[in-house]
N, C-alpha and C positions, 0 to 999 in steps of 0.2 A: 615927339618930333623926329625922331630916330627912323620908327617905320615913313614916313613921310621921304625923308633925304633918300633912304633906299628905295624907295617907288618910285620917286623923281627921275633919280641914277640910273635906273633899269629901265625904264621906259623910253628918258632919254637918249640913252647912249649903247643899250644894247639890242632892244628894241626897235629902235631908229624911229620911234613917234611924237608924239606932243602930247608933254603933259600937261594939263589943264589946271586940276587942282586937287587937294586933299582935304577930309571933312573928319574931324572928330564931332560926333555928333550925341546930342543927352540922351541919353537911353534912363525911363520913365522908371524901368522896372528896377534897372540897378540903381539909379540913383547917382549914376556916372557918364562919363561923355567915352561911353563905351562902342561906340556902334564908328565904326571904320569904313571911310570910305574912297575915294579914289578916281576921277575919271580924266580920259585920256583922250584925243583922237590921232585918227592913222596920219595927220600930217597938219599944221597948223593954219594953212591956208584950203579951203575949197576941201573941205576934209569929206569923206564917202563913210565916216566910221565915226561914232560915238560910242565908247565904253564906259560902263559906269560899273565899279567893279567892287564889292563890300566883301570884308574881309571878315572869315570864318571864325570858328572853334578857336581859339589859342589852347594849344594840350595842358597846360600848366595851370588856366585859370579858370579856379573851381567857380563861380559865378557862370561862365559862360557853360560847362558841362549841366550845371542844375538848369539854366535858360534849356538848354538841346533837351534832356532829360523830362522836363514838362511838356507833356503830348495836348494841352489844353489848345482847343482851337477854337476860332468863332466863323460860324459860318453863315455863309452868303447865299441864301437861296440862287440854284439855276447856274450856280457859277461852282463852288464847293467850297471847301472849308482853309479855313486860312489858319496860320501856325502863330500861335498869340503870342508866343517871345517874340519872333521876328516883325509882328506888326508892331508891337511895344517899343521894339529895335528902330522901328523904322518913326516912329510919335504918331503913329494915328491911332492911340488910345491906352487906355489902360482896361485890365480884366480887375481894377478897384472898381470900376463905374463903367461896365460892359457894353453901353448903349453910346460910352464915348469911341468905340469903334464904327456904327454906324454912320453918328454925325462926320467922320474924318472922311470913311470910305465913299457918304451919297450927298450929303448936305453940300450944296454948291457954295452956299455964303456962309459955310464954319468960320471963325473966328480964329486966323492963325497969326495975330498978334503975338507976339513972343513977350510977355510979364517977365523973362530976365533974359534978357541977351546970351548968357553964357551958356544957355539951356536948346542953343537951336537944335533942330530935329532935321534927322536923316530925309526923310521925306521932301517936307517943304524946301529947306535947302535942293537937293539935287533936283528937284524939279524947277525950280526957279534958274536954275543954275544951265537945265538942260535946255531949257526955253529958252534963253540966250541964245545958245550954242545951234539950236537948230533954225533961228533965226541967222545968224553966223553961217552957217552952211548950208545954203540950203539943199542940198542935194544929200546930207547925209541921213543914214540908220542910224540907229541906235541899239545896245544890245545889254542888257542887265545880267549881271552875272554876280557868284559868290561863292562861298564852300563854306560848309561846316561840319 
């Protein structure tokens, strides 16, 4: 909750924009609601800007070092290859059961029911989230960012 109040702070007040919301989100691989997230727009009404901003590396936390350190990818013909922590990161699958990466990335009617509420995923969330919001403004971008 800590990281949350200072995103709030900063975006609000030094910043000068609108913050929207913050997500701890399950991350599959750790088995924790590790996956940080954060979006904002440049001004609360008739907004031109949507940020969605996911938060990187923490230097101190060996989970997230061994995440970066696995070069394991699954890839997408025609498109390339995609970085399996970060999609795990994000809940469109597990590299337990590989082909659950396909159904998240193509299958239009996957099944994103949530079996525990406390387990939502990065993905679904900010997508649900961003659909609002671009219904809400209609005039705005959107721009996905991160670091790790």
């Amino acid at each position: 909750m800590k990281n949350e109040n200072v995103v709030k702070d900063v975006v609000n007040h030094h910043w000068k924009m609108h913050f929207v919301d913050f997500y701890n989100c399950w991350n599959d691989y750790q088995k924790q609601n590790s996956t940080q997230v954060f979006i904002l727009c440049d001004k609360s009404k008739d907004a031109n800007l949507i940020l969605i901003s996911f938060r990187g590396t923490e230097p101190f936390d060996a989970d997230d070092w061994i995440t970066d350190f696995d070069y394991s990818w699954y890839e997408v013909p025609k498109i390339g290859k995609l970085h399996m922590g970060f999609l795990e990161a994000l809940g469109l699958g597990s590299r337990v059961n590989v082909s659950t990466f396909h159904e998240h990335l193509f299958d239009k009617n996957v099944d994103v029911t949530i079996a525990h509420p406390e387990r939502k995923t990065a993905y679904y969330t900010v997508r649900s989230k961003l659909k609002s919001l671009l219904k809400e403004h209609e005039n705005a971008r959107f721009v996905v960012t991160g670091h790790s």
